[in-house]
N, C-alpha and C positions, 0 to 999 in steps of 0.2 A: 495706327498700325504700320510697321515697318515691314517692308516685304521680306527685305530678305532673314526679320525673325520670324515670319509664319513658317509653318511644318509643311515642307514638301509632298508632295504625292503626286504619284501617277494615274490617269484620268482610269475609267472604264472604257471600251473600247477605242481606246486613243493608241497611237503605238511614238516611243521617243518624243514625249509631252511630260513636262512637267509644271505643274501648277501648284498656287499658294494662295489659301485662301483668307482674304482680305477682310469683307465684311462677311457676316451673315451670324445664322444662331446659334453658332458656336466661336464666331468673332465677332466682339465688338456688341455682340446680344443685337443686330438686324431680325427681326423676324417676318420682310416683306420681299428682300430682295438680296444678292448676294456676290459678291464684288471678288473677281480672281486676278491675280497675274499669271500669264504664262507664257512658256517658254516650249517651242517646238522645231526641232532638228528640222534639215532641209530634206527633204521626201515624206516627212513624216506628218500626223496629225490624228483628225476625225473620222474614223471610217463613218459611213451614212448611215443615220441613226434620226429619231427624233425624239423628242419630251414632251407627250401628251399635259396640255394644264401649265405648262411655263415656255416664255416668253426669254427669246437671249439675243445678247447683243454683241458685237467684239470688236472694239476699237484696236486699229493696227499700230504699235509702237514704235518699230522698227523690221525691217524684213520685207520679205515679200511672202503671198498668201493666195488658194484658190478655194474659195467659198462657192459650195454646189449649194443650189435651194430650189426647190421647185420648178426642177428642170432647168435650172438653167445656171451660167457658170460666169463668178466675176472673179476679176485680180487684183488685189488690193494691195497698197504700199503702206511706208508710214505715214497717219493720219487718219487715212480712210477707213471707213467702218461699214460694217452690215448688221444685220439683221436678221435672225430666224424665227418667224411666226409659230407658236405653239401647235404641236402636233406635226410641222411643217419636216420632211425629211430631207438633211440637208447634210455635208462632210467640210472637210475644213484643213487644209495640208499646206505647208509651208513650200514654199520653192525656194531656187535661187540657192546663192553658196552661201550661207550666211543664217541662222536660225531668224527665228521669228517670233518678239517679245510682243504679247497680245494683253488686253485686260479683257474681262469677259464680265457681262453684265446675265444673271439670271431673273427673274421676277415670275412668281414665286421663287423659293431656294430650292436648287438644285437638290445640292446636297450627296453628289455619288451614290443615291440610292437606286437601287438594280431597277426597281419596281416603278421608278421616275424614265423609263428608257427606254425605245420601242424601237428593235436594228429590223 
């Protein structure tokens, strides 16, 4: 899968994010886990939400990033990655001048369904 042929979208409570979904069960037929690229402006992101039942991850590509999780707040470059334990309520906002290219790992599949999402 080539990123930039996946179909664009913009997240659910995400605000100036746009993502492309990579693997999962409507790419690529994954039906355990679910692979994203994305892209988020500088001020913008995750508002604090969680996902009862799934497990996510977010390798940093390029950019800078502040990942909130249970209380507590990291900065992440390119390279660096995090983590958010399921059910864990956490946010996710780009800094810095310059957008922020992420991959985002789900397990189970996300999937942008409302009912997957606890703000």
């Amino acid at each position: 899968m080539r990123s930039d042929e996946a179909d664009a979208y913009s997240p659910a409570n995400h605000t100036g994010t746009l993502n492309r979904r990579l693997v999962g069960p409507g790419a690529l037929g994954s039906q355990s886990m679910e692979i994203l690229r994305g892209t988020l402006q500088p001020g913008r992101g995750a508002e604090p939400h969680a996902h009862p039942g799934i497990e996510q991850a977010v390798y940093m590509i390029s950019g800078q990033a502040v990942a909130e999780v249970g209380g507590e707040r990291f900065e992440l470059g390119a390279g660096d990655c995090c983590h958010f334990p399921a059910a864990s309520t956490h946010s996710f906002v780009a800094v810095g001048n310059e957008p922020a290219e992420i991959v985002v790992v789900y397990a189970p599949p996300y999937g942008e369904r409302p009912e997957n999402v606890v703000r």
